[in-house]
Backbone bond lengths (Angstrom), bond angles and torsions (degrees), N, CA, C in turn:
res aa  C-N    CA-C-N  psi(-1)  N-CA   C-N-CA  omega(-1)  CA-C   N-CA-C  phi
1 X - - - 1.471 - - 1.533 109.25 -
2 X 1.319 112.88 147.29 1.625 113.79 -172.72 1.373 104.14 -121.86
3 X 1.353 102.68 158.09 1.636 108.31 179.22 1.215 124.67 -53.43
4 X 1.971 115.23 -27.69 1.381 115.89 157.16 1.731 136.91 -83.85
5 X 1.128 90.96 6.06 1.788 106.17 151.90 1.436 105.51 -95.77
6 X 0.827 151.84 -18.62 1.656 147.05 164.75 0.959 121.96 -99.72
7 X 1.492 122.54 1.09 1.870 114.77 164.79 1.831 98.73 -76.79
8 X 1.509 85.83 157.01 1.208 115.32 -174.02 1.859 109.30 -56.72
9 X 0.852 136.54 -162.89 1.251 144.52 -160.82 1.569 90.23 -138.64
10 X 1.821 115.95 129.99 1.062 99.08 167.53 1.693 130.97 -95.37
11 X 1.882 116.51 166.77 1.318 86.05 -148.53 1.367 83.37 -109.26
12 X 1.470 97.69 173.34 1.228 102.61 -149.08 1.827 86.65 -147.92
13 X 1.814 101.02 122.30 1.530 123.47 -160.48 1.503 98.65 -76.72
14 X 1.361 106.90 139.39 1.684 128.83 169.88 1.285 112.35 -49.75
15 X 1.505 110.93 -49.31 1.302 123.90 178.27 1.313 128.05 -82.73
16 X 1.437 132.22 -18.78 1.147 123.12 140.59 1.245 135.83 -61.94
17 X 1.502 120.48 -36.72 0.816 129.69 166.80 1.730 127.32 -49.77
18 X 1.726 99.48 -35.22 1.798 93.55 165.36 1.581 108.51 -96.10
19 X 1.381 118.33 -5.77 1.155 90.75 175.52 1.844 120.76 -73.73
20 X 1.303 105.63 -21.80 1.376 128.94 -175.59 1.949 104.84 -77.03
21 X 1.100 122.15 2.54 1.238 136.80 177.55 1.595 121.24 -123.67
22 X 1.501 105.89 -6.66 1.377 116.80 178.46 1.281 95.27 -105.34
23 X 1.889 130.77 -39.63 1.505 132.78 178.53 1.796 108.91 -54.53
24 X 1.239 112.67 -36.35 0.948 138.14 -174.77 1.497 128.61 -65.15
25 X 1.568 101.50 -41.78 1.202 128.47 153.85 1.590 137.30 -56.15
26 X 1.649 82.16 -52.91 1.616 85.68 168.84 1.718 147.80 -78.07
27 X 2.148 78.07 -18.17 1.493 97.18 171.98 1.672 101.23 -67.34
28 X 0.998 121.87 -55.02 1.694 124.04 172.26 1.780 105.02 -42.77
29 X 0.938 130.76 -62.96 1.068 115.80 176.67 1.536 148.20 -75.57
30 X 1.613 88.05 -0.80 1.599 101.23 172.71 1.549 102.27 -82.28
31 X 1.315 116.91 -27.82 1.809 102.69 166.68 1.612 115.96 -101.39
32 X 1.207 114.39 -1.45 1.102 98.08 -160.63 2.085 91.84 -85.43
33 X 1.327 109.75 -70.31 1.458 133.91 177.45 1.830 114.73 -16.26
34 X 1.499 92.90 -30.32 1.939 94.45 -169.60 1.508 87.20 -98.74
35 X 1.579 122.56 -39.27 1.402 107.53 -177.52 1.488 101.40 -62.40
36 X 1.428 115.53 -51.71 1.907 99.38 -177.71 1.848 101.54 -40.64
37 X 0.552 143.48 -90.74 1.298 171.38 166.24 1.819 104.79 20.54
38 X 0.950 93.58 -59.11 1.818 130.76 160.11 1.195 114.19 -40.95
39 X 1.367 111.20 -68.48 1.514 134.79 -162.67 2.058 96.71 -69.55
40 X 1.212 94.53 -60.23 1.636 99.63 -167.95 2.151 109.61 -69.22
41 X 1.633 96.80 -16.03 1.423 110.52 -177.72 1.630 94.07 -59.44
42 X 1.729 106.40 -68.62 1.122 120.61 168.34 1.976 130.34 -5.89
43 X 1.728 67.98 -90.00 1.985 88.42 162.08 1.240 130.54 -43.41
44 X 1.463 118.65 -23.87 1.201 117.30 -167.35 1.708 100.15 -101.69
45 X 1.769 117.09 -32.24 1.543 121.85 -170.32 2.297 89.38 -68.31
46 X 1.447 85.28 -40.95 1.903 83.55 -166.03 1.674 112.84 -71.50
47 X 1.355 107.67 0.68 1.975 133.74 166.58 1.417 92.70 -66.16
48 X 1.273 105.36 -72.75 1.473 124.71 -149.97 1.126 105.04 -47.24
49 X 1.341 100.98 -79.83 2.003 116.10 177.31 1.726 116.24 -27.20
50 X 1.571 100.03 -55.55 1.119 106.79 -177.74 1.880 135.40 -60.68
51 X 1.611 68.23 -60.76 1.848 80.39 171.17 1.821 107.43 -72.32
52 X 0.962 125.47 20.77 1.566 113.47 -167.35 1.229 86.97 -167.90
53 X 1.509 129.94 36.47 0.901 137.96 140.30 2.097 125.24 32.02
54 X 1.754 97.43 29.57 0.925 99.55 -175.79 1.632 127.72 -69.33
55 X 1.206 127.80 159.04 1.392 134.59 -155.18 1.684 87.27 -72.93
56 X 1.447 103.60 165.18 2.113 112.17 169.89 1.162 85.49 -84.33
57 X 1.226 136.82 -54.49 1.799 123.77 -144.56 1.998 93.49 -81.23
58 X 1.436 122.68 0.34 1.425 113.85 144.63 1.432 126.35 -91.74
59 X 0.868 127.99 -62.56 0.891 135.59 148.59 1.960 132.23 -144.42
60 X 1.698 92.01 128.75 1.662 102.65 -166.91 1.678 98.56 -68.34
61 X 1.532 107.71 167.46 1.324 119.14 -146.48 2.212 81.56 -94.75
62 X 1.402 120.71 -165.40 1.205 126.70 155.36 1.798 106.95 -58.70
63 X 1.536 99.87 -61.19 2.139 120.09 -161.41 1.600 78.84 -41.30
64 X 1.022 107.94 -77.27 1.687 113.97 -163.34 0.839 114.26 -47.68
65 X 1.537 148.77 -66.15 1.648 149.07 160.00 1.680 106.30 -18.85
66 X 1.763 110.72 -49.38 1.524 103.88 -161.26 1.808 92.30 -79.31
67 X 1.400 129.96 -61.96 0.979 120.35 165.58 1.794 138.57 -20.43
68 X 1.083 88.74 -48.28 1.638 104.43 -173.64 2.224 93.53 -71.23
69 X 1.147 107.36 -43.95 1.582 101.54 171.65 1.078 119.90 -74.73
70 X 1.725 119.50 -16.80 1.597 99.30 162.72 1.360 116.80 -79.68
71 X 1.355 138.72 -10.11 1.356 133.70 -153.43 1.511 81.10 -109.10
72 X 1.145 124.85 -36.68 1.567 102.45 -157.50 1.332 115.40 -117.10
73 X 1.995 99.78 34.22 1.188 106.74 -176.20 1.699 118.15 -67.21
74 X 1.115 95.10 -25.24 1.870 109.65 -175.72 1.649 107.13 -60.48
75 X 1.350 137.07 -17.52 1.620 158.24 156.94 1.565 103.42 -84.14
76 X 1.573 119.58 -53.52 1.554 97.46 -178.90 1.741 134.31 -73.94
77 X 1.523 97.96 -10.20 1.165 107.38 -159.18 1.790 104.21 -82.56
78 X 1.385 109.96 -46.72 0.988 125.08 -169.37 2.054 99.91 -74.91
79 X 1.029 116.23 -12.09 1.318 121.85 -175.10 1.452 103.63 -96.82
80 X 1.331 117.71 -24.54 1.639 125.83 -175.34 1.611 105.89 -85.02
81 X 1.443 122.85 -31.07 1.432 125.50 177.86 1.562 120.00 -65.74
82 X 2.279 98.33 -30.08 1.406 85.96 -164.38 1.749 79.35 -89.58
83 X 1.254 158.43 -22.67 1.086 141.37 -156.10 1.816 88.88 -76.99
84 X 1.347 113.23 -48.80 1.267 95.22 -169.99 1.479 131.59 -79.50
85 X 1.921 91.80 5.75 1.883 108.40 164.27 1.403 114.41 -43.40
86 X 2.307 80.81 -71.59 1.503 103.84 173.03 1.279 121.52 -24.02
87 X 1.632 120.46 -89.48 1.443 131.58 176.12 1.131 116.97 -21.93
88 X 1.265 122.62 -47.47 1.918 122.26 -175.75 1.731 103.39 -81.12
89 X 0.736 102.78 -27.60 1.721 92.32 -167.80 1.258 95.40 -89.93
90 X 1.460 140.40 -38.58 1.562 118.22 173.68 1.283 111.65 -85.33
91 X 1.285 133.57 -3.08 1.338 133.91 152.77 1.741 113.20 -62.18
92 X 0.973 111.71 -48.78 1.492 129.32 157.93 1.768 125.27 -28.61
93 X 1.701 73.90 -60.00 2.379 91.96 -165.44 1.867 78.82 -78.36
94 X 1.496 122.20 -50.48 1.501 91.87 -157.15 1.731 118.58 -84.98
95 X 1.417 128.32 11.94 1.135 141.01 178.79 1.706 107.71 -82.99
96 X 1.475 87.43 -54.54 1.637 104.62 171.42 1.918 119.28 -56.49
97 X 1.094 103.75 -35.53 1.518 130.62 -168.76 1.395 88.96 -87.00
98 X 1.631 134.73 -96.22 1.594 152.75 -158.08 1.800 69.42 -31.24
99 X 1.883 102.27 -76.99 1.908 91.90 -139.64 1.703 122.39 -47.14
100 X 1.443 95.94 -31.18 1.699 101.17 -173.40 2.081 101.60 -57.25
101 X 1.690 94.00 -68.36 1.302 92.83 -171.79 1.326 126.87 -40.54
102 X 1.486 117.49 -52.90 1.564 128.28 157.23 1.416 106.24 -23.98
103 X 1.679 130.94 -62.65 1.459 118.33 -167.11 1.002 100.37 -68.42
104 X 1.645 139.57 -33.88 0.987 118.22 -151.75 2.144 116.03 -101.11
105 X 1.273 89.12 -11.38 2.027 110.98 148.67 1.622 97.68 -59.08
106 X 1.204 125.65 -65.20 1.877 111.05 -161.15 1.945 109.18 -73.36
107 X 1.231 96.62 -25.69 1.562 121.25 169.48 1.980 111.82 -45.03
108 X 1.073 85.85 -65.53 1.395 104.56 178.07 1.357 131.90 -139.05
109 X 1.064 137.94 144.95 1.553 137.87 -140.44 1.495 104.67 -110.04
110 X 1.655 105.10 -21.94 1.643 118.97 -179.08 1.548 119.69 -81.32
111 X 1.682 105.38 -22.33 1.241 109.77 -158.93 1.739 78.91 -105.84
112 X 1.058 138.56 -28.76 1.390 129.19 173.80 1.970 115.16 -56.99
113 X 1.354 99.50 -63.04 1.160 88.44 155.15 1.253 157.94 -74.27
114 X 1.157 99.53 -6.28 1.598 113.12 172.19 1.829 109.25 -66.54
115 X 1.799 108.19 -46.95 1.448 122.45 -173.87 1.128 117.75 -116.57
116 X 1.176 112.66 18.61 1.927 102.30 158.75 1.039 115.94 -88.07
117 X 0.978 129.03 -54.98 1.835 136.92 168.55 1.773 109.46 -14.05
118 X 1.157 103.11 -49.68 1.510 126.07 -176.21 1.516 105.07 -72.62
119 X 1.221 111.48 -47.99 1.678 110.42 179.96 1.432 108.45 -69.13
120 X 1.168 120.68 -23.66 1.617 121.40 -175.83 1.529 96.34 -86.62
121 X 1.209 151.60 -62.81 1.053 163.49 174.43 1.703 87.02 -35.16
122 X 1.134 135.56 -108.38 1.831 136.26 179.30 1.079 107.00 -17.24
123 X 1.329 128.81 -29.21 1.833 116.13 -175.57 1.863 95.61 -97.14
124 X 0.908 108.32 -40.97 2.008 105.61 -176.58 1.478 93.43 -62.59
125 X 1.656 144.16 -50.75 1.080 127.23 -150.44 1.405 101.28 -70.20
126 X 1.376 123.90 142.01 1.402 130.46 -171.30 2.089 96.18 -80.71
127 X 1.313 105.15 140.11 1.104 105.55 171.42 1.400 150.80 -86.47
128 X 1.294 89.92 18.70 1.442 135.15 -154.24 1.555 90.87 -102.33
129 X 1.381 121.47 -36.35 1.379 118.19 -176.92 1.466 114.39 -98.96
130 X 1.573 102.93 -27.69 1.489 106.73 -173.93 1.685 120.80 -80.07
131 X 1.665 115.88 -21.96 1.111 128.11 143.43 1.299 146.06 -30.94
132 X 1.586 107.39 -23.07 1.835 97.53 162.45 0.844 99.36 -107.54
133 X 1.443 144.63 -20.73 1.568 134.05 179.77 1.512 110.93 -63.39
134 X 1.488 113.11 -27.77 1.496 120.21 -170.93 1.418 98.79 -72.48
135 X 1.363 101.47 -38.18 1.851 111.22 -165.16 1.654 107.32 -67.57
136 X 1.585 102.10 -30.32 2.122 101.75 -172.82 1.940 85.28 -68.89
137 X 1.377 120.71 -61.31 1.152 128.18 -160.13 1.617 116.35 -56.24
138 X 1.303 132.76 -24.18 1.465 135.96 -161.67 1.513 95.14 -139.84
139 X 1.418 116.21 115.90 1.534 127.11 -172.66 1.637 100.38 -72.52
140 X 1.216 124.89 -57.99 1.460 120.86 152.87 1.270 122.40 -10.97
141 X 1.468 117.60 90.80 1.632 103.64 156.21 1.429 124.13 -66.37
142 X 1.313 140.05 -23.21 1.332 136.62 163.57 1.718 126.84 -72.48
143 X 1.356 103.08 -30.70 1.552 137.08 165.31 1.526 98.72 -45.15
144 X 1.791 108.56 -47.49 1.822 116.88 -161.31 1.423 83.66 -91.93
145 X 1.439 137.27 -38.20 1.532 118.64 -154.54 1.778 85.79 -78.16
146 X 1.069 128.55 -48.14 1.431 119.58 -173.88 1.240 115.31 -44.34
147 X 1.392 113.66 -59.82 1.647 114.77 -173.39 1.617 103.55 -60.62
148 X 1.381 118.21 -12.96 1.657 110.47 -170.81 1.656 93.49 -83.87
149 X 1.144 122.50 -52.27 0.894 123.81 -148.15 2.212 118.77 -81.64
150 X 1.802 100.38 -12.26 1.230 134.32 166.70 1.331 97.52 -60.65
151 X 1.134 108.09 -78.03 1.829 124.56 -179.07 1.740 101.05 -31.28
152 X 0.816 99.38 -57.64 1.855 95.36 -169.51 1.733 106.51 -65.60
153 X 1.323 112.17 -29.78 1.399 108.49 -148.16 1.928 104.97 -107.77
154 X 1.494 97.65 -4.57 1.140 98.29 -168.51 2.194 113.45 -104.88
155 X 1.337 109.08 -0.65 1.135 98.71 171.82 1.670 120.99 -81.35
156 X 1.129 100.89 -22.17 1.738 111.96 179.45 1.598 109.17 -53.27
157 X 1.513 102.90 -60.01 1.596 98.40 166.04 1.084 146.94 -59.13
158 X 1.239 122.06 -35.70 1.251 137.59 135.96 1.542 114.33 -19.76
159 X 1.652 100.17 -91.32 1.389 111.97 -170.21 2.026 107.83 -41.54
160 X 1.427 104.82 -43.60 1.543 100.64 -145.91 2.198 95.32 -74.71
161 X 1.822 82.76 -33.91 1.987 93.84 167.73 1.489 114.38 -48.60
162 X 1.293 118.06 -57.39 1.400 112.32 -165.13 1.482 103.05 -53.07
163 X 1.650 100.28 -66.89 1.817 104.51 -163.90 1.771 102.19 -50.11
164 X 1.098 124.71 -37.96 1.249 126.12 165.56 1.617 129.41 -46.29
165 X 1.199 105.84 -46.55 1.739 110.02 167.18 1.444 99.42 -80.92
166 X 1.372 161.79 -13.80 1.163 167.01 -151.48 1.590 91.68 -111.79
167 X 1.027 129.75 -30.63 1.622 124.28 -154.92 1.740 109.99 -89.43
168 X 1.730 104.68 -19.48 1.619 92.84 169.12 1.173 145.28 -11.62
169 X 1.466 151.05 148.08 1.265 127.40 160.79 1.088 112.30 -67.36
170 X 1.347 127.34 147.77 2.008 127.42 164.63 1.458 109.92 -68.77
171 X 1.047 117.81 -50.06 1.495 106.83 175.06 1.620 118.56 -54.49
172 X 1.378 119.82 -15.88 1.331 115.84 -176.75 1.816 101.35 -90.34
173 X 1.259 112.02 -27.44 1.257 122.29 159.29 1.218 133.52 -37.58
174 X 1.326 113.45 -52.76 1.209 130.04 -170.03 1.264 109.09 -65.30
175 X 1.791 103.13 -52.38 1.447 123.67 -156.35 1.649 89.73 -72.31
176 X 1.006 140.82 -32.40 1.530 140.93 -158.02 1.849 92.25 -86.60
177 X 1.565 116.29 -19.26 1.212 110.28 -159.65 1.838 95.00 -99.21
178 X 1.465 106.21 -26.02 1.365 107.71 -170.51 2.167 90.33 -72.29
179 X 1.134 104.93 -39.87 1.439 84.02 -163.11 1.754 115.60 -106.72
180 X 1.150 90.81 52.00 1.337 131.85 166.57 1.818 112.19 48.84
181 X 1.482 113.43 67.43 1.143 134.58 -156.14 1.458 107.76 -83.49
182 X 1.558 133.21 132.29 1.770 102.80 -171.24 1.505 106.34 -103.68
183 X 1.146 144.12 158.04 1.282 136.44 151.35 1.452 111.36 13.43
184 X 1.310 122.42 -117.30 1.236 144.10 145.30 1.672 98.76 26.08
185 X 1.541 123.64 -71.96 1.628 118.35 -169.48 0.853 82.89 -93.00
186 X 1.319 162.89 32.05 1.640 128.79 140.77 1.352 107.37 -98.71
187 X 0.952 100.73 -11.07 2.096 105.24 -172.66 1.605 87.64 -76.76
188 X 1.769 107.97 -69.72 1.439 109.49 -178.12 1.616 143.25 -47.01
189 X 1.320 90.80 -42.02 1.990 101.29 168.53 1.497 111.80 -113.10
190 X 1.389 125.30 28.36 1.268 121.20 -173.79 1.807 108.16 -140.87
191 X 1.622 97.50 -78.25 1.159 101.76 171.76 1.741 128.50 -63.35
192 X 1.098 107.54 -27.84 1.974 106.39 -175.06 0.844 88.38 -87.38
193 X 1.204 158.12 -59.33 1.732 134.24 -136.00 1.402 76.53 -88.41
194 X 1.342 154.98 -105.07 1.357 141.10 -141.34 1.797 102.61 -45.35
195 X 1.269 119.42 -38.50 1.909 102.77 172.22 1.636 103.84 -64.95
196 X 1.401 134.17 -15.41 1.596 109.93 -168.58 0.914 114.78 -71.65
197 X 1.710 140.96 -35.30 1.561 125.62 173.29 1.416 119.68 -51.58
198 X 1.342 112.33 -20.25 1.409 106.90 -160.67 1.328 99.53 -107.87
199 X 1.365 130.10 -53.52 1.859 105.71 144.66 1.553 124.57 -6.86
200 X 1.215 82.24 -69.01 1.819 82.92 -164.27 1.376 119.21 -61.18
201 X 1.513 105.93 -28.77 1.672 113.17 150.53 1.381 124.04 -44.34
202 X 0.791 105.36 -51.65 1.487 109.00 -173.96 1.577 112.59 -65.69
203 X 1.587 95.76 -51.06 1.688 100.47 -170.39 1.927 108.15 -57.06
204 X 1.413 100.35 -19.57 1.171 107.30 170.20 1.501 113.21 -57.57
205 X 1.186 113.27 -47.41 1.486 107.89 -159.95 1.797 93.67 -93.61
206 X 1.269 121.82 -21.88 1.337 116.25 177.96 1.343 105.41 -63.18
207 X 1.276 157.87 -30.80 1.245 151.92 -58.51 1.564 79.75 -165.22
208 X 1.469 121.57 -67.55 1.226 139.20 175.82 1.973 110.59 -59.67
209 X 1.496 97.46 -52.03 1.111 109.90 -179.13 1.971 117.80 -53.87
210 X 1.094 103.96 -35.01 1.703 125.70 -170.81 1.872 91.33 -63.02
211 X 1.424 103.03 -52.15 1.411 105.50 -175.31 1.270 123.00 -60.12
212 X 1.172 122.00 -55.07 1.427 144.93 144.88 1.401 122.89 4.25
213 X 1.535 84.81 -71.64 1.791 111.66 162.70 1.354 114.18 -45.20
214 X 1.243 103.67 -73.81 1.511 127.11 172.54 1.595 118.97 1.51
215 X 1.787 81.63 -73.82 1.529 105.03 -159.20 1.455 88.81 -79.51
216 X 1.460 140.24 -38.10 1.446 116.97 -152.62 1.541 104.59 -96.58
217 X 1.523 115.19 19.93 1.219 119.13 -161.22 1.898 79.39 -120.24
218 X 0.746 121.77 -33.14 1.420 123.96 167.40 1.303 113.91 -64.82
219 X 1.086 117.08 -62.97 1.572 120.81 172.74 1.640 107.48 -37.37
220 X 1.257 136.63 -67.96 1.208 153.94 -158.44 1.589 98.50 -45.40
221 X 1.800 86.33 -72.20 1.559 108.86 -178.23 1.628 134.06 -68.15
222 X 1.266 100.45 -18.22 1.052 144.44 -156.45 2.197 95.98 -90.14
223 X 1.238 105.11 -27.57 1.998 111.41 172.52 1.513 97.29 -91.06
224 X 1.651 137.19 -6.18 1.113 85.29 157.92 1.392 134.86 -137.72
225 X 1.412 84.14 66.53 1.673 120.95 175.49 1.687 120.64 100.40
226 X 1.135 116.06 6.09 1.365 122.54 -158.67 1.577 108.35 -54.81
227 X 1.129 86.05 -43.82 1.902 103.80 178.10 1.894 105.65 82.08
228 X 1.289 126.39 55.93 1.332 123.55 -167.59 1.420 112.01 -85.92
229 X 1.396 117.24 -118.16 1.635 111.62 179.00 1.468 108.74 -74.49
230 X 1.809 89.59 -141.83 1.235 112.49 -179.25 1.384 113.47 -57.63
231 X 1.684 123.73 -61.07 0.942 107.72 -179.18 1.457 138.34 -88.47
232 X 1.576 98.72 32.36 1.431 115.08 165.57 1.223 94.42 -82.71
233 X 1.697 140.51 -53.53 1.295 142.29 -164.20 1.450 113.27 -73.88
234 X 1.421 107.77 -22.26 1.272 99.80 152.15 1.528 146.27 -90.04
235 X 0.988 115.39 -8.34 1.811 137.42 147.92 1.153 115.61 -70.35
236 X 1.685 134.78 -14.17 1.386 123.73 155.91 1.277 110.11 -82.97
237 X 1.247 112.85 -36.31 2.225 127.78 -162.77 2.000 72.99 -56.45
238 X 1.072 139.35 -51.99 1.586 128.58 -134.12 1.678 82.70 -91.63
239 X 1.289 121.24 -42.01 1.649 97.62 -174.20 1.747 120.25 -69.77
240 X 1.369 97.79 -20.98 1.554 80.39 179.25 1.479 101.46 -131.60
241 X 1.448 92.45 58.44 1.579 118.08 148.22 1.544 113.63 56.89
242 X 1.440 101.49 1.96 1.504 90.48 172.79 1.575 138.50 -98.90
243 X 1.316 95.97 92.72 1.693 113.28 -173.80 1.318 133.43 -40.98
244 X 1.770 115.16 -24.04 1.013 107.34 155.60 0.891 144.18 -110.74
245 X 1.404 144.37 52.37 1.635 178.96 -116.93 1.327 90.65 165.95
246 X 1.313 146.60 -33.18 1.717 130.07 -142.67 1.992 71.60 -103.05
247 X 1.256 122.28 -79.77 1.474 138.17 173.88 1.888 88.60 -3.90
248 X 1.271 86.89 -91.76 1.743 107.76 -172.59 1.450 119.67 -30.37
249 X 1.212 117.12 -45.08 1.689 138.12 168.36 2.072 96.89 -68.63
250 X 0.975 119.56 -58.58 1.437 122.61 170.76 1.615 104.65 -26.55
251 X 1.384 110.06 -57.96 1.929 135.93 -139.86 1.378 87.23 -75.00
252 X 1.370 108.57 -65.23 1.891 124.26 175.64 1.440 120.79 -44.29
253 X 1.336 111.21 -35.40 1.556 114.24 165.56 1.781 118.83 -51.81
254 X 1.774 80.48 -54.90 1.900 87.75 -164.37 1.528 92.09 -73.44
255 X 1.424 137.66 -31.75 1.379 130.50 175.02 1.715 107.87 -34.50
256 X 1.812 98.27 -75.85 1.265 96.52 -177.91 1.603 131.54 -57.22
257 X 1.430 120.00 -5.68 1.321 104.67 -168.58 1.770 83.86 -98.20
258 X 1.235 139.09 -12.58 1.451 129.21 -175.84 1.271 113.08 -72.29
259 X 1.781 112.18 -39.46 1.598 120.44 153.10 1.038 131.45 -21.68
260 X 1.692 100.99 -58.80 1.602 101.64 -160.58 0.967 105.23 -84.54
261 X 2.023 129.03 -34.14 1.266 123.16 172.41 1.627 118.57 -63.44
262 X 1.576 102.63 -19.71 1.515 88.23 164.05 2.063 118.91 -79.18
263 X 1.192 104.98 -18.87 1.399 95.14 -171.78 1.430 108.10 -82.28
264 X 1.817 117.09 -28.20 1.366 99.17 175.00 1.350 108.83 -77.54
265 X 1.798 149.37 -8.48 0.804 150.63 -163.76 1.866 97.14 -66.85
266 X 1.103 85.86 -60.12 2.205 109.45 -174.15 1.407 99.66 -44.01
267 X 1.344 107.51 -50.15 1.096 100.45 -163.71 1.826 139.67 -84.13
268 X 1.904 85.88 -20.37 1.240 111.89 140.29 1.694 130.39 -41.09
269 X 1.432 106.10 -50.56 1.072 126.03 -154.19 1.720 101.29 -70.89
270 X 1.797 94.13 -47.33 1.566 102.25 -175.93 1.270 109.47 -59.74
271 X 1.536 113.15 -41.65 1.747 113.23 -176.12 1.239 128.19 -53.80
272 X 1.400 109.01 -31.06 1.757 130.75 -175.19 1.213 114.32 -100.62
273 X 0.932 121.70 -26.66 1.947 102.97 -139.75 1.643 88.59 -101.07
274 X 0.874 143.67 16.60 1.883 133.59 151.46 1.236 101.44 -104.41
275 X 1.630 131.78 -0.04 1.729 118.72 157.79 1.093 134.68 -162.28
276 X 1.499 108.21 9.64 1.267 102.75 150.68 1.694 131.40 -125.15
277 X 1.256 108.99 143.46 1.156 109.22 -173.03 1.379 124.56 -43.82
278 X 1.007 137.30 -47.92 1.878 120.96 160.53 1.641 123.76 -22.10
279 X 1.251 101.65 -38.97 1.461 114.84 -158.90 1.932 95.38 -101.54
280 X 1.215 136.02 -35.20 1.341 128.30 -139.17 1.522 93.37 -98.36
281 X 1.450 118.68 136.49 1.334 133.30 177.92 1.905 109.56 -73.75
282 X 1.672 83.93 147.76 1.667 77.45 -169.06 1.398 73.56 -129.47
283 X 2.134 100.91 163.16 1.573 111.59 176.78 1.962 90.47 -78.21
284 X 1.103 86.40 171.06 2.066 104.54 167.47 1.486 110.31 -133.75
């Protein structure tokens, strides 16, 4: 017999043990609970229709919605790329755009005031109005859905960048100023890493916002005949009454905006969560 057949057994806590069965739990139920949720939403809209025999041109059943997107995937697909052109490229111009201007507001105090006024003014004007004027001015109908869709998506970054480079500690200020710190390294090891949570906030809400744009910049532009994304295909599906393509084009919208809030979520997640507190898991 050996000393490791006669060591003790190790022991092993009650309370870890449920807490490690409640973590366990919840990971199961953070997907499981919204898919129930889904599933029975489902069941109950494909009840409705059925047993109550309501009309498609009121409302189409699930069968028909899923059907109607397989047949007319060869129209949605190609309509989902340019919406999701749109979305990335003014997600793109206003990330590129918000971050510069933002440095260059904490940069200088003249150029902040000279152009914020103006950035607040472009984000209050509804885009809903600024969209046909863009459309007489820019022969490009995609050219106009871009700039519509920039406009919406680009004050968040901005806004959430500045207060973010503004949010430093002063005492870390100082100390960077006593030991003779230039522009340049205080922006780099001082100011950005304290602006990245709040970026990434923002890009969050830009993210959603870009789409937003997107589609209602399509809509606008989109009556007079351009034929753009999705919700160009869905402003035709409604004139000639066909509800399930309009439904289906609807479904693809909310798909893509869950995407993107999931991809800036990840990516959030990767940036933070080994150091800063928003992001870093605590025991309970």
């Amino acid at each position: 017999m050996t000393l490791a057949d006669t060591a003790p057994a190790p022991h092993i806590d009650a309370e870890e043990l449920a807490q490690a069965r409640r973590e366990k739990l919840m990971k199961i139920a953070r997907w499981f609970l919204p898919s129930l949720v889904l599933v029975l939403a489902i069941l109950a809209w494909h009840l409705y229709v059925t047993i109550g025999e309501v009309p498609h041109y009121i409302l189409p059943g699930p069968v028909l919605i899923a059907q109607k997107m397989v047949e007319d995937w060869s129209i949605l697909w190609p309509a989902i790329l340019i919406t999701g052109r749109l979305t990335i490229l003014a997600l793109i111009m206003a990330v590129i755009g918000g971050v510069t201007l933002a440095v260059a507001f904490t940069q200088s105090k003249w150029i902040e005031m000279s152009f914020f006024p103006y950035a607040v003014i472009l984000q209050v004007t509804p885009v809903v109005a600024v969209a046909p004027l863009i459309k007489i001015y820019v022969d490009s109908a995609f050219m106009s859905a871009l700039l519509c869709a920039w406009i919406v998506a680009f004050f968040p970054i901005l806004s959430n960048t500045t207060i973010g480079l503004k949010s430093a500690d002063h005492n870390l200020e100082d100390l960077y100023s006593i030991y003779g710190a230039s522009r340049w390294q205080k922006l780099r090891y001082l100011y950005a890493p304290t602006a990245l949570p709040f970026f990434l906030g923002g890009l969050k809400i830009a993210g959603g916002l870009a789409l937003i744009g997107a589609v209602v910049a399509e809509f606008v532009i989109g009556r007079s005949g351009t034929g753009l994304g999705l919700a160009s295909t869905l402003l035709e599906a409604s004139y000639r009454f066909n509800f399930g393509r309009l439904f289906a084009a609807l479904i693809l919208i909310s798909l893509m905006g869950v995407v993107i809030f999931a991809i800036m979520s990840t990516i959030s997640y990767l940036a933070l969560h080994k150091w800063h507190e928003s992001a870093i898991k605590r025991e309970r």
